[in-house]
C-alpha positions as CSV (number, residue, x, y, z in Angstrom):
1,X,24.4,56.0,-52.7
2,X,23.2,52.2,-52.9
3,X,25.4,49.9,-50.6
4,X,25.8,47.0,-52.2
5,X,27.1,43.8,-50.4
6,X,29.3,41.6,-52.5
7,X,27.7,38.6,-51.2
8,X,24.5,37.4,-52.8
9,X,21.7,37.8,-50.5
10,X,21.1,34.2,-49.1
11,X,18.9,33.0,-46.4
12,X,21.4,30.6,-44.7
13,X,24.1,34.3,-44.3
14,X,21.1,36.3,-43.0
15,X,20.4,33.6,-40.5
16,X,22.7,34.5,-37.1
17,X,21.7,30.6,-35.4
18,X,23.9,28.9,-38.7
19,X,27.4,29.2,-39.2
20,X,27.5,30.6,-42.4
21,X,29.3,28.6,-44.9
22,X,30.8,30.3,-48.2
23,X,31.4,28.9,-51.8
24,X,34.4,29.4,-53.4
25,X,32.5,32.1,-55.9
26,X,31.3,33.6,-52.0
27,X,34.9,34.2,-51.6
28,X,36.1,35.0,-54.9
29,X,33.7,38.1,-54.6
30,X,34.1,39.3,-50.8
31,X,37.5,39.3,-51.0
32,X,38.3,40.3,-54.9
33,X,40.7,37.9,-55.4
34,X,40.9,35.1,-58.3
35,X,39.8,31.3,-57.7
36,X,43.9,30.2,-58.1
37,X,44.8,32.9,-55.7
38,X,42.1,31.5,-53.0
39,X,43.7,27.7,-53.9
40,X,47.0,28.7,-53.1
41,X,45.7,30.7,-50.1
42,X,44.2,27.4,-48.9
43,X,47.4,25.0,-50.2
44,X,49.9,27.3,-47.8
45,X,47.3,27.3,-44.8
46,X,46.4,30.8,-45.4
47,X,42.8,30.1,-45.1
48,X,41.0,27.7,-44.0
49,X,38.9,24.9,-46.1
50,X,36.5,22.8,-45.5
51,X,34.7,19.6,-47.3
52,X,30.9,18.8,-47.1
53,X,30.7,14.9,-46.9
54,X,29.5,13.6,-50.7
55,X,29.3,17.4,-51.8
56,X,31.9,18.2,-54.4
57,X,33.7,21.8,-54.0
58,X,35.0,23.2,-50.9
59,X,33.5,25.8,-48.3
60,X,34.9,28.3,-46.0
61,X,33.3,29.8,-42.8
62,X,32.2,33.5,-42.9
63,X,34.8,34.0,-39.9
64,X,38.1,32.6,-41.3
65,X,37.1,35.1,-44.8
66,X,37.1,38.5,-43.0
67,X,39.9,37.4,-40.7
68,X,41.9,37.8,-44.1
69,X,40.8,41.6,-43.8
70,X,43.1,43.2,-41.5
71,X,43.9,46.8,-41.2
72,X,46.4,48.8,-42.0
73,X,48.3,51.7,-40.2
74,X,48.1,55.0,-42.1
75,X,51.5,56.7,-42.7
76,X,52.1,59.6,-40.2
């Protein structure tokens, strides 16, 4: 079985000496969830946004995405 990463294969996310920085779509895939739902997440403080001076669009740091993943406890 292939593994396939939902993030596009990008240079800057392979690289470990840049903070990665993900795109709205970035996020839209990794976490499955639709572009309104990722606004809203970012309008209650849920996630955290950031702006690139002159750059239109936001972007969100690798980090603060998979600190939205958290685990569950099975039922016993």
């Amino acid at each position: 079985m292939d593994n396939i990463s939902p993030l596009p294969a990008r240079r800057d996310l392979a690289d470990t000496h840049l903070a990665p920085t993900l795109t709205i779509e970035d996020v839209k895939c990794r976490l499955r969830l639709s572009k309104r739902k990722i606004y809203d997440m970012v309008r209650d403080g849920d996630l955290q946004a950031y702006r690139i001076k002159n750059v239109r669009g936001l972007r969100f740091k690798l980090e603060d995405v998979d600190a939205q993943l958290v685990p569950i406890r099975a039922a016993a």
